[in-house]
C-alpha positions in Angstrom: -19.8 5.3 -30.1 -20.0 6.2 -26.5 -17.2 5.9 -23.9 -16.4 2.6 -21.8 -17.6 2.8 -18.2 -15.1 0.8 -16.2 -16.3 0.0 -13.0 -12.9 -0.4 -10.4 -13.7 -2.3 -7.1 -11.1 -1.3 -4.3 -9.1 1.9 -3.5 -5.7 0.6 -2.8 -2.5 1.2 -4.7 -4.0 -1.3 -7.3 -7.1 -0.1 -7.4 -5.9 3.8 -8.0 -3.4 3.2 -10.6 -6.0 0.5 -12.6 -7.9 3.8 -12.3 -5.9 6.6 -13.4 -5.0 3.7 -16.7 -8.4 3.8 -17.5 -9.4 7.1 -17.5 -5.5 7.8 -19.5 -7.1 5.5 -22.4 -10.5 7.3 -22.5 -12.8 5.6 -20.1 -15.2 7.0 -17.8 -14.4 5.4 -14.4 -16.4 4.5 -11.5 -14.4 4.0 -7.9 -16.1 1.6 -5.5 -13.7 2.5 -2.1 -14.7 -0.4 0.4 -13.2 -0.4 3.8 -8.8 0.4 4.3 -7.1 -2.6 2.6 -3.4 -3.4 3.0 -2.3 -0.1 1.1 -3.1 2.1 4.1 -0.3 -0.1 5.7 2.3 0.7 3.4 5.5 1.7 4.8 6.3 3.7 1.8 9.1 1.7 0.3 8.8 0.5 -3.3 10.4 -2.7 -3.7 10.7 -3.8 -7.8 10.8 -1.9 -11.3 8.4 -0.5 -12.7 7.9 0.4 -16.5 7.9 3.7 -17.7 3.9 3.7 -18.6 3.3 2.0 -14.8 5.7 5.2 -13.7 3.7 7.7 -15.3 0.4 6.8 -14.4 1.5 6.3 -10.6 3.2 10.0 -10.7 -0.3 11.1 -11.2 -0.7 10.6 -7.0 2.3 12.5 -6.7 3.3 10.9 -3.5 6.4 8.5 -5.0 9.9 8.7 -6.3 10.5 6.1 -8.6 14.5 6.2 -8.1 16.7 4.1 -6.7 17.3 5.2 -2.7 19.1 4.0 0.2 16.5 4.6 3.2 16.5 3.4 7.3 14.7 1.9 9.0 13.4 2.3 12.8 15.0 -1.1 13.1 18.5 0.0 12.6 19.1 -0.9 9.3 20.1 0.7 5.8 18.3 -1.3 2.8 17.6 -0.1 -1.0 15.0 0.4 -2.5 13.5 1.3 -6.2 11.0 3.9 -5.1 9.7 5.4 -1.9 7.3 7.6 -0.1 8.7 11.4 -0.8 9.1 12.0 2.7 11.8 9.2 3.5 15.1 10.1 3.6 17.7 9.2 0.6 20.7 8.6 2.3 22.0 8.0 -1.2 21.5 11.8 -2.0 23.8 13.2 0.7 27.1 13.0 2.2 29.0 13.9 5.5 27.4 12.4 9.1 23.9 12.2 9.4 21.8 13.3 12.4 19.7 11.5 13.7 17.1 13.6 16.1 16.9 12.2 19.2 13.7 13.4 20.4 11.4 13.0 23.8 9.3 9.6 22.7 9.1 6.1 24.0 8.8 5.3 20.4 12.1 6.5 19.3 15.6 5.6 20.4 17.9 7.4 18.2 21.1 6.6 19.9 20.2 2.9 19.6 19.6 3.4 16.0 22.7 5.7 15.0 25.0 3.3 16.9 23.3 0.6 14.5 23.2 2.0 11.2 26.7 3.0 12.6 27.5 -0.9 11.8 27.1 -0.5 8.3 28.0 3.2 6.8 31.2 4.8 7.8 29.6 8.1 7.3 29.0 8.4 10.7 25.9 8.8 12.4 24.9 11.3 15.3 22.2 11.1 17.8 21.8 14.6 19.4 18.6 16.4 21.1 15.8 17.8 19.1 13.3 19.1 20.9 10.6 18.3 18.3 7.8 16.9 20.6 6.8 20.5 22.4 4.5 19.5 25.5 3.8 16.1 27.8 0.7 15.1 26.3 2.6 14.3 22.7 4.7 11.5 24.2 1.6 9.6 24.3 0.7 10.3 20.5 1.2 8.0 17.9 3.6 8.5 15.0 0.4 8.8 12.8 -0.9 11.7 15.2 2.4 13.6 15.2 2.5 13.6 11.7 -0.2 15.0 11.3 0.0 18.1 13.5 3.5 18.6 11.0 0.9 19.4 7.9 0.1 22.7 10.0 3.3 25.2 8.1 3.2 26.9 11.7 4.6 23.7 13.2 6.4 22.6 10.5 8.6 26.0 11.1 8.8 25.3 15.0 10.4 22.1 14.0 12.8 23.8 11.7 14.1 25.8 14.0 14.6 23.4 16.1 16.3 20.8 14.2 19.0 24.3 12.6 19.9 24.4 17.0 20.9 20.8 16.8 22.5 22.0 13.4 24.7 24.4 14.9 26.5 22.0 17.1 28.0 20.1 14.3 28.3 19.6 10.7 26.1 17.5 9.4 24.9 16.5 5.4 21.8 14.9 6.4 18.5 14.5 9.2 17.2 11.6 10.1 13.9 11.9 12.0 11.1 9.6 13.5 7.6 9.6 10.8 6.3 12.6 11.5 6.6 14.8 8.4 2.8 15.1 7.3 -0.3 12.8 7.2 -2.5 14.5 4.5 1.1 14.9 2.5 5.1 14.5 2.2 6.3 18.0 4.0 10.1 16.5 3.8 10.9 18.9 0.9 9.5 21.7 2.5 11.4 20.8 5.6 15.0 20.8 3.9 14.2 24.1 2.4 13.8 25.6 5.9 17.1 23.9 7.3 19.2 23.9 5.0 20.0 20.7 4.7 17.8 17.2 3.6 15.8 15.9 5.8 13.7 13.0 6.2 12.0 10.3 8.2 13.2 6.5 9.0 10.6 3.5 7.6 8.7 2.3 9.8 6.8 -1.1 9.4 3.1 -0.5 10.4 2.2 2.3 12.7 3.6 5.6 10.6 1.4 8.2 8.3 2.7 6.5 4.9 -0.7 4.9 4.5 -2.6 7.8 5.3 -0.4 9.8 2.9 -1.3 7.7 0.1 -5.2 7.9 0.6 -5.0 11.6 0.9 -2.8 11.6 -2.5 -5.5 9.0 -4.0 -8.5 11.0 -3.3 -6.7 14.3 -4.8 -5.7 12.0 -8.1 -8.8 10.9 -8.4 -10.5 14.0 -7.7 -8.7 16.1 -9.9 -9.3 13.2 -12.8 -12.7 13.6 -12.4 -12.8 10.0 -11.5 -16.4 9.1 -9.6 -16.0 7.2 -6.2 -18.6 5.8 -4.5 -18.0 5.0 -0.6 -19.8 1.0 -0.6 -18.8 -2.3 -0.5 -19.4 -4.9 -3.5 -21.9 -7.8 -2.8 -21.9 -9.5 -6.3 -20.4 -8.6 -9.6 -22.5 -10.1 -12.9 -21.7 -10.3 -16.1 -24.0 -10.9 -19.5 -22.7 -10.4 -23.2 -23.2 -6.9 -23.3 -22.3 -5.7 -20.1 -21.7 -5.7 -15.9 -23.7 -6.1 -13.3 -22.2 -4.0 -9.6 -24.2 -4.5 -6.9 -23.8 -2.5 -3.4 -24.2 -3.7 -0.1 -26.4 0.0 0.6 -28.6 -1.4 -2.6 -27.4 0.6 -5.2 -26.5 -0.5 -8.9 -23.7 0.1 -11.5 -23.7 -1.1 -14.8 -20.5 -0.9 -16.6 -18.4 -2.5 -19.8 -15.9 -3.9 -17.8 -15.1 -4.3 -14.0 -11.6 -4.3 -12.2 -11.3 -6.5 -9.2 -8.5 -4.4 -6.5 -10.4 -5.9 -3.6 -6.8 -6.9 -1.9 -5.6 -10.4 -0.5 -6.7 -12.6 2.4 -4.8 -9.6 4.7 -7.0 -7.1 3.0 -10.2 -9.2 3.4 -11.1 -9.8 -0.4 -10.1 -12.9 -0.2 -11.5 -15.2 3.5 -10.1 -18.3 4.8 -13.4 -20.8 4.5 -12.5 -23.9 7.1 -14.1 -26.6 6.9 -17.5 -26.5 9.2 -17.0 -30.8 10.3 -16.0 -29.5 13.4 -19.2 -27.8 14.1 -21.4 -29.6 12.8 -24.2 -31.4 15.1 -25.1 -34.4 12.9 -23.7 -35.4 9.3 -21.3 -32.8 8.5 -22.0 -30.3 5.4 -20.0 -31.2 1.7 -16.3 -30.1 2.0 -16.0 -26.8 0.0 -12.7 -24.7 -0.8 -10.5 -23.6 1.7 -10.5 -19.8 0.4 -13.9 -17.8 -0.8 -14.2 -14.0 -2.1 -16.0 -12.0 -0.1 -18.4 -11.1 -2.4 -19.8 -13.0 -5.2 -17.7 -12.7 -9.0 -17.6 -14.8 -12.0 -13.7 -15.6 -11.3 -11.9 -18.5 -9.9 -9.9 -18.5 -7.3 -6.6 -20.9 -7.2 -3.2 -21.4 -6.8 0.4 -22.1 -8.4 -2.1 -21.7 -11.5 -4.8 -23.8 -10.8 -8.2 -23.8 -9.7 -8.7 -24.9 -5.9 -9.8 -28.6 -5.7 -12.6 -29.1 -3.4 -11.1 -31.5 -0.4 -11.9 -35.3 -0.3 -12.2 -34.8 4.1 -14.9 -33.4 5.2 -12.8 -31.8 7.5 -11.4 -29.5 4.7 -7.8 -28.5 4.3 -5.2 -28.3 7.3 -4.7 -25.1 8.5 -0.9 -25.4 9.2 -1.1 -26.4 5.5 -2.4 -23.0 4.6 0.0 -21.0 7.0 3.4 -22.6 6.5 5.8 -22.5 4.2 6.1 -25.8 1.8 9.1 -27.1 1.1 10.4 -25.8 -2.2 8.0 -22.7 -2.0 9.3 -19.3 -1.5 5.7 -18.3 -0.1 2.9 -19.9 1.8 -0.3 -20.7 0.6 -1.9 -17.3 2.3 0.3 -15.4 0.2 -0.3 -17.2 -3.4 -4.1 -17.6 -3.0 -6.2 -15.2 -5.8 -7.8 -15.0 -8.9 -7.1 -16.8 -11.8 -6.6 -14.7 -15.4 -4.9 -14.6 -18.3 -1.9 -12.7 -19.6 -4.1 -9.7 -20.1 -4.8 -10.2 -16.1 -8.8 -11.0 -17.8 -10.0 -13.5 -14.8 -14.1 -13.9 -17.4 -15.4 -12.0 -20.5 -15.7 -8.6 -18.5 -13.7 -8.7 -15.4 -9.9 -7.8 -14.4 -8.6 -8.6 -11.5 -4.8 -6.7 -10.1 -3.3 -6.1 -6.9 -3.0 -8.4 -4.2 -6.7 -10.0 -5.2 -4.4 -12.3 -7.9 -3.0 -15.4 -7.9 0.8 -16.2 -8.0 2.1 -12.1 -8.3 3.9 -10.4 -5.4 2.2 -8.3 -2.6 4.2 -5.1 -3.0 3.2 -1.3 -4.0 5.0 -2.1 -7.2 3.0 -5.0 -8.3 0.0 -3.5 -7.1 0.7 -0.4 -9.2 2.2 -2.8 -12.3 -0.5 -4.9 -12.5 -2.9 -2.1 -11.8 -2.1 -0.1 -15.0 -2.8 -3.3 -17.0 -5.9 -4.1 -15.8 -6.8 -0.7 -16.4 -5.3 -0.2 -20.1 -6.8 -4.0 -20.8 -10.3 -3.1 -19.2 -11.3 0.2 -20.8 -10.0 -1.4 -24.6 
């Protein structure tokens, strides 16, 4: 009996671990890695438990600790967390004051930020100069850009050395510093080795290397799986009784046993916004249609709340504010429970999973992505 081929659209955090689950249970596995999706906007933070099979699979990227933390934030705050990125700092995992580098950036205010987290931790928190940014033209780099000139070891040591002068003009148990430990990987480790003493960056909400970390880990996972990837975007997945249809915007074909949808949320473009067309329409207008579409064309239904969208009576289709605010009793707006319909097996038809952000009704963090990732994939390569 020959091997299932499992056939995973999307290359986020859903998509890699529904991966890495299928090729663990014997699969051969096929990456379709469409444009960035929400993943590669991850802050690095890992909000929710996660299973010990959902843990194992995910350690594969070696990029996450899956331990409870204590982390800051670039907005002045502490908050916990169940997991992050390996190069935020756990405050949890130290003691004595904490410095916080205060460094030549307009993106960076540390004394702004040790006088807040200040507000919350007696510990005490110190801003004091560390000369990490080492000519003019880096103040106008982004925190993505620095980080990545810290994956060079040479510069990596020029920043140790700097940060042990700051050292030596107090006694501290911990470093705080702006996102700039490594873009292809997590150099905080390295970092505390050098110094002497842990180090590690604040969380910052969109513009730091964590995303770019985790495709770098992905491709490296996947790589060293032996998983195939294909660089393409999906323009219709088929199904028949004995298999799957895949077929590529560039022309191409797959045919597999099973195929995982990871193709991301309305943020991540899997899922568009479909308003009605009354409004521009020159004579009659066209039939109402749903208010939310996939992007490419799946045997699956899209819903909410557990049910299939109903096509609107108005030709004018659904209010928009009805779609972006918050209804009364519901913890999130429509935009963030629209997805795919499936089972408890996460089975949206006969041959096709669907995880990540692309489902209906399940949380848009890195830990459902990754939960419901691993069961798609287990479930899709049975």
């Amino acid at each position: 009996m020959s091997e299932r081929h499992v056939v995973v659209v999307g290359g986020g955090a859903a998509g890699a671990a529904a991966a890495l689950a299928a090729h663990a249970s014997g699969a051969r596995v096929t990456v379709v890695l469409g444009k960035t999706g929400a993943t590669s906007l991850t802050s690095g933070a890992i909000d929710g438990e996660l299973d010990d099979d959902a843990k194992s699979i995910a350690s594969a990227l070696d990029l996450w600790t899956f331990e409870r933390a204590k982390i800051a934030t670039s907005a002045g705050t502490l908050r916990a967390t169940h997991g992050r990125d390996r190069a935020l700092a756990d405050l949890d995992a130290s003691k004595g004051a904490v410095l916080v580098a205060r460094v030549a950036h307009p993106a960076w205010d540390a004394r702004a930020l040790a006088a807040s987290y200040a507000e919350t931790d007696a510990r005490g928190f110190v801003a004091d100069d560390v000369a990490l940014v080492v000519n003019e033209a880096e103040r106008a780099m982004r925190h993505a850009e620095l980080a990545a000139l810290h994956d060079d070891p040479a510069r990596l040591a020029v920043a140790a050395d700097r940060i042990k002068q700051a050292l030596a003009r107090g006694t501290y148990g911990a470093v705080l510093l702006p996102p700039w430990l490594g873009a292809r990987g997590a150099h905080a480790s390295e970092l505390s080795a050098l110094v002497g003493v842990p180090c590690g960056e604040v969380l910052v909400a969109f513009d730091g290397p964590a995303g770019l970390r985790f495709e770098h880990a992905r491709d490296r996972s996947l790589q060293h799986a032996r998983i195939s990837t294909l660089k393409s975007r999906v323009k219709r997945v088929a199904q028949t009784d004995a298999a799957c249809a895949v077929d590529l915007d560039d022309g191409a074909a797959l045919e597999a046993d099973a195929v995982v949808l990871a193709t991301g949320g309305v943020l991540a473009g899997g899922i568009a916004y479909t308003p009605g067309e009354a409004a521009f329409a020159r004579a009659m207008p066209p039939p109402s249609r749903a208010p939310f579409a996939l992007g490419y064309d799946a045997p699956v239904t899209l819903g909410h709340d557990g049910h299939a969208f109903v096509v609107p009576g108005s030709v004018f289709g659904v209010a928009p504010e009805s779609i972006a605010l918050r209804a009364p009793g519901e913890r999130d707006t429509l935009l963030e429970r629209v997805g795919v319909l499936v089972d408890s097996r996460l089975r949206a038809s006969d041959r096709v999973f669907a995880c990540g952000d692309a489902l209906e009704g399940h949380a848009r963090t890195i830990a459902s992505a990754i939960a419901t990732g691993v069961a798609a994939g287990r479930a899709a390569a049975a």
